[in-house]
C-alpha positions as CSV (number, residue, x, y, z in Angstrom):
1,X,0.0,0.0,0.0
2,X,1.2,3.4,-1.0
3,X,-1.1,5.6,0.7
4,X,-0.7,7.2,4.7
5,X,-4.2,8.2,5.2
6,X,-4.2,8.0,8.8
7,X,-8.1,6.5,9.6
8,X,-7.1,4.0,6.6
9,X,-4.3,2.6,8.8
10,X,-5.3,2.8,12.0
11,X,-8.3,0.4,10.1
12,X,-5.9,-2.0,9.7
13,X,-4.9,-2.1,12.9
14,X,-7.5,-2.8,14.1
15,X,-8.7,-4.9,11.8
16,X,-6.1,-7.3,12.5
17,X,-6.7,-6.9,16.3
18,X,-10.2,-7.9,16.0
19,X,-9.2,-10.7,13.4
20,X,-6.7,-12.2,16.1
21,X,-9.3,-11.5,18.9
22,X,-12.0,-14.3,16.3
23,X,-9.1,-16.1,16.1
24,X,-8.4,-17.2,20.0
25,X,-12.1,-17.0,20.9
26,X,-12.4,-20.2,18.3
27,X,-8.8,-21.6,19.5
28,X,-7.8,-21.4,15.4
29,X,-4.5,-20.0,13.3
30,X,-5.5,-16.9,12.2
31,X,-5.2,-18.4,8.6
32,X,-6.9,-21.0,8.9
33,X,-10.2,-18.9,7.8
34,X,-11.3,-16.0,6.4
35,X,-12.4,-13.2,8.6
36,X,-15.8,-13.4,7.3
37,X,-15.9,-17.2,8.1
38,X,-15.1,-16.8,11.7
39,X,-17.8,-13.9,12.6
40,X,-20.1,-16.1,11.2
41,X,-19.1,-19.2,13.1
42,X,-19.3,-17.3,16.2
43,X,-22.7,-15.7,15.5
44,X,-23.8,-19.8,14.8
45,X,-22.6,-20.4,18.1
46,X,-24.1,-17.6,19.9
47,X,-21.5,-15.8,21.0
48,X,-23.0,-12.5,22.4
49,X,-19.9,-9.8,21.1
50,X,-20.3,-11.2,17.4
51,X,-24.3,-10.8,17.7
52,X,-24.4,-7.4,18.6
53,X,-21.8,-6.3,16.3
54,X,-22.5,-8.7,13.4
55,X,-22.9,-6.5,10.2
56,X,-20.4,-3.9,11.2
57,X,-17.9,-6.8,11.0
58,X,-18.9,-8.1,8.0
59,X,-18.9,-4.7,6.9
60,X,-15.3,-4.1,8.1
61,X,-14.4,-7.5,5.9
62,X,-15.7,-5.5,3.0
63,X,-14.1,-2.2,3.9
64,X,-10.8,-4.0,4.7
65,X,-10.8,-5.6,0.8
66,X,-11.0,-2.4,-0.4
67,X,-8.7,-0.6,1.2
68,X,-5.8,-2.8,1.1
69,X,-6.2,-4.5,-2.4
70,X,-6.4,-1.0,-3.9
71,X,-3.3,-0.5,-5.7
72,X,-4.1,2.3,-8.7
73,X,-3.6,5.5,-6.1
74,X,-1.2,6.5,-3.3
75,X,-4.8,7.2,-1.3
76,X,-7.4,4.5,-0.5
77,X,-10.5,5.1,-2.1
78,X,-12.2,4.3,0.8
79,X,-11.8,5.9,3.7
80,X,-13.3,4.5,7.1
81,X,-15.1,7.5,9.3
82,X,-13.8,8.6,12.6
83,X,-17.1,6.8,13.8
84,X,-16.0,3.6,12.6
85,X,-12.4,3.8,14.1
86,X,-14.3,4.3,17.2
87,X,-16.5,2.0,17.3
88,X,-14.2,-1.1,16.5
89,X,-12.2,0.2,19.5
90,X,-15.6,-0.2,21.7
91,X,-15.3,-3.9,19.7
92,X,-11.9,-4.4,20.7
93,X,-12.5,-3.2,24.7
94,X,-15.4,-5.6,24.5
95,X,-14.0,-8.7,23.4
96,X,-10.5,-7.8,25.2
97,X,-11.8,-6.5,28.9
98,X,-15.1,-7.2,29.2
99,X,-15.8,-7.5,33.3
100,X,-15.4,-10.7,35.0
101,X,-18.7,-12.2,36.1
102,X,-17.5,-12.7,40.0
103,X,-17.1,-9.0,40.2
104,X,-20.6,-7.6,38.2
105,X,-23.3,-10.4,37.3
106,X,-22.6,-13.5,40.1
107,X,-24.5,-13.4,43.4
108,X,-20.9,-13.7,45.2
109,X,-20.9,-17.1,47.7
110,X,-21.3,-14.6,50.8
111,X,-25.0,-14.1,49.8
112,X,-26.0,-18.1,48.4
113,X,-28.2,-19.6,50.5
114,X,-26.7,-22.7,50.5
115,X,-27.0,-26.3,52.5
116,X,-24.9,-28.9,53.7
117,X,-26.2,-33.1,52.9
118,X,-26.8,-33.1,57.0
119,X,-29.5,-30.6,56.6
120,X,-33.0,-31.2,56.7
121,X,-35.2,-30.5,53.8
122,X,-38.5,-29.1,55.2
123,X,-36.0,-26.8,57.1
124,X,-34.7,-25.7,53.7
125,X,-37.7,-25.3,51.8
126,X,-38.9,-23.0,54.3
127,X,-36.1,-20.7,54.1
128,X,-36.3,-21.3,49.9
129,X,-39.4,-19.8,50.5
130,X,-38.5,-17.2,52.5
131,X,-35.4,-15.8,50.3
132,X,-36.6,-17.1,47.0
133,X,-34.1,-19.0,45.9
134,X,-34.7,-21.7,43.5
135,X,-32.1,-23.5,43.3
136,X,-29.3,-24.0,46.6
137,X,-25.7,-25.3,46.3
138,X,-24.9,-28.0,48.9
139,X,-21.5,-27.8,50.2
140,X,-19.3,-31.0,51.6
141,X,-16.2,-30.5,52.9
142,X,-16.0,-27.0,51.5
143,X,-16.4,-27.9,47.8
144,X,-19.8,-28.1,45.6
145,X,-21.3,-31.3,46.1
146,X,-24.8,-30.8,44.2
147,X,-27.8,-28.4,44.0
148,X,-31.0,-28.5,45.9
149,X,-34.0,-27.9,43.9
150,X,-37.6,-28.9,44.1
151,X,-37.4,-30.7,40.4
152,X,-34.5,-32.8,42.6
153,X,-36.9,-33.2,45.3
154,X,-39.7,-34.3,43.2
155,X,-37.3,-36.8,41.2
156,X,-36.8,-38.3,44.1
157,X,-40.4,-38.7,46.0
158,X,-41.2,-39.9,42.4
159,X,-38.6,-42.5,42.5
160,X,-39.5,-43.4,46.1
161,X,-43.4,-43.5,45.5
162,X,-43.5,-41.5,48.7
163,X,-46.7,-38.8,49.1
164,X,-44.9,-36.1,51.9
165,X,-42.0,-35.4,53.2
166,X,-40.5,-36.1,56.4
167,X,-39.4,-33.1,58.5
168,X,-36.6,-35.7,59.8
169,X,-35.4,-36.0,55.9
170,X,-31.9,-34.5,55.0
171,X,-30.1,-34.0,51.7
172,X,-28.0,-36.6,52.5
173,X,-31.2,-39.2,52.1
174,X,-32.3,-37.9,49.0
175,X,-28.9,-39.0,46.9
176,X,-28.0,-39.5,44.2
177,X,-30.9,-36.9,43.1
178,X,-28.9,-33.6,44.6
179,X,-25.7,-34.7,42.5
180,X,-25.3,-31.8,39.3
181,X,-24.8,-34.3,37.0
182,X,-27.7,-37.2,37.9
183,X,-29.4,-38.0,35.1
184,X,-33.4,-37.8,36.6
185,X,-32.3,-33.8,36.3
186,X,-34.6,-31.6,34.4
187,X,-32.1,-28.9,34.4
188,X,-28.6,-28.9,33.8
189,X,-25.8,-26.8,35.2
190,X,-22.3,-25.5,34.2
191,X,-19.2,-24.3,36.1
192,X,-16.9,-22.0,34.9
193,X,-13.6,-20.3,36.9
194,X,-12.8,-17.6,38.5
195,X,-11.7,-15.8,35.3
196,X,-15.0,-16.1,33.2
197,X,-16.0,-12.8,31.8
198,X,-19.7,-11.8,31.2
199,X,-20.1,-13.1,27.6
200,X,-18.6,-16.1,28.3
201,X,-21.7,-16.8,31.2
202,X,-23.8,-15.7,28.2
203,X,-22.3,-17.8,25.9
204,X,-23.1,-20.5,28.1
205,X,-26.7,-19.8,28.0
206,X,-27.3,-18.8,24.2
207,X,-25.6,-22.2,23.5
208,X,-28.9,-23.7,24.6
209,X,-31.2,-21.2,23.0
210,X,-33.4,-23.9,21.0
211,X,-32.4,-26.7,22.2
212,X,-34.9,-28.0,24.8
213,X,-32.1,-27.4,27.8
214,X,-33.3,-25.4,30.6
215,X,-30.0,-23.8,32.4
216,X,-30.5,-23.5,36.1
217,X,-27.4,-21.9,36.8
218,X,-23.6,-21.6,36.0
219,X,-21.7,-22.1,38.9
220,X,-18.1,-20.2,39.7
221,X,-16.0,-22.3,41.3
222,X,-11.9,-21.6,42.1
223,X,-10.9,-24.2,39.3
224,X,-14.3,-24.5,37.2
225,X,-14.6,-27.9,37.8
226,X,-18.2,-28.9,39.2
227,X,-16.9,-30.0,42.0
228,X,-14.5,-26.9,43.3
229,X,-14.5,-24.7,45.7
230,X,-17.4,-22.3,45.1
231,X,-17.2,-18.9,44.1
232,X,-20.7,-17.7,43.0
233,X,-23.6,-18.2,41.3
234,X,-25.3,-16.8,38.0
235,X,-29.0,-17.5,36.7
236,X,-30.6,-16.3,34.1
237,X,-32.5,-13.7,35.4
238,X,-29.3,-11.9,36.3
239,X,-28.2,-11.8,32.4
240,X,-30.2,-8.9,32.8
241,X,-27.9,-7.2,34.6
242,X,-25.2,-7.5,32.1
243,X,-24.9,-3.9,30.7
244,X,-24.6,-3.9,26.6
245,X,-24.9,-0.2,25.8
């Protein structure tokens, strides 16, 4: 390229920063696909950044073709507005620094109500009620041992052909049916660590958009293992919190 428009090559700067940016969020060489292909990939998989800003990138494809393939003058013919520059830089922050869930969207662990397998569940559900919470970790040993809910509670009286519940029944009694990953669940959980951002909770979630999956919660835990220490906790309703303008 011949020309030294400034806006044309602070473009291109950019450009490539966003480009390597598609790159690590799909874990590919930055050659392995086109720009084009790997917004669109990420839109497929719901990725929230890609979403929002999905014809300005496509756009910025075009824009990009044009201002470096032109060869006739010493100026680009194209020239990209001082809106534009700006706005990939808002991209860029985005996909670079967006805020980590712990510290915005998670309901930190100092505020879950939460329940050990010892506890008794008519005990519990009367504090569920009280609070409002739907779904409660239960802790063993410090670490996250399962999730009390009453689609596990009702999976198990189900199973046990049982009619009402004990006020002597714990957690504890009602295994496997507390355990995250037991199979009579109609919800599913994930678990992410300590470093997941907001979009990649919302990833999490637009993942299952059609799919028949209900999400009850992602779960922060030190090492993002379902089984780790925990953290906090996110559910949908606090997507809502997430702050996109």
């Amino acid at each position: 390229m011949g020309f030294s428009e400034q806006n044309a090559l602070e473009f291109i700067k950019l450009y490539n920063i966003i480009d390597d940016c598609l790159s690590k969020s799909l874990g590919v060489e930055k050659n392995d696909m086109s720009f084009t292909q790997k917004v669109n990939t990420l839109r497929t998989k719901g990725d929230h950044i890609i979403s929002r800003f999905y014809v300005d990138l496509l756009i910025y494809a075009k824009l990009r073709n044009v201002v470096v393939h032109d060869t006739t003058t010493d100026e680009p013919i194209a020239r990209p507005s001082d809106i534009t520059i700006e706005k990939m830089r808002q991209i860029i922050q985005l996909m670079t620094q967006a805020p980590l869930a712990l510290d915005s969207i998670a309901h930190p662990y100092s505020e879950l109500l939460t329940t050990k397998p010892h506890h008794k569940i008519a005990e519990l559900m009367r504090r569920m009620h009280k609070s409002g919470a739907a779904y409660v970790p239960v802790i063993e040993d410090g670490q996250l041992a399962g999730v009390f809910s009453m689609s596990a509670l009702t999976a198990y009286i189900s199973a046990k052909g049982i009619s009402n519940i004990n006020e002597e029944l714990t957690i504890a009694q009602m295994e496997p049916y507390y355990r995250i990953n037991n199979a009579k669940r109609t919800e599913a959980f994930f678990s992410v660590d300590a470093n997941a951002d907001i979009y990649d909770i919302d990833n999490i979630f637009n993942k299952t958009v059609n799919t028949g999956l209900s999400i009850g919660a992602v779960f922060i835990t030190h090492d993002g293992s379902n089984n780790g220490q925990l953290l906090g906790m996110v559910t949908p309703f606090d997507l809502v919190r997430i702050n996109i303008d």
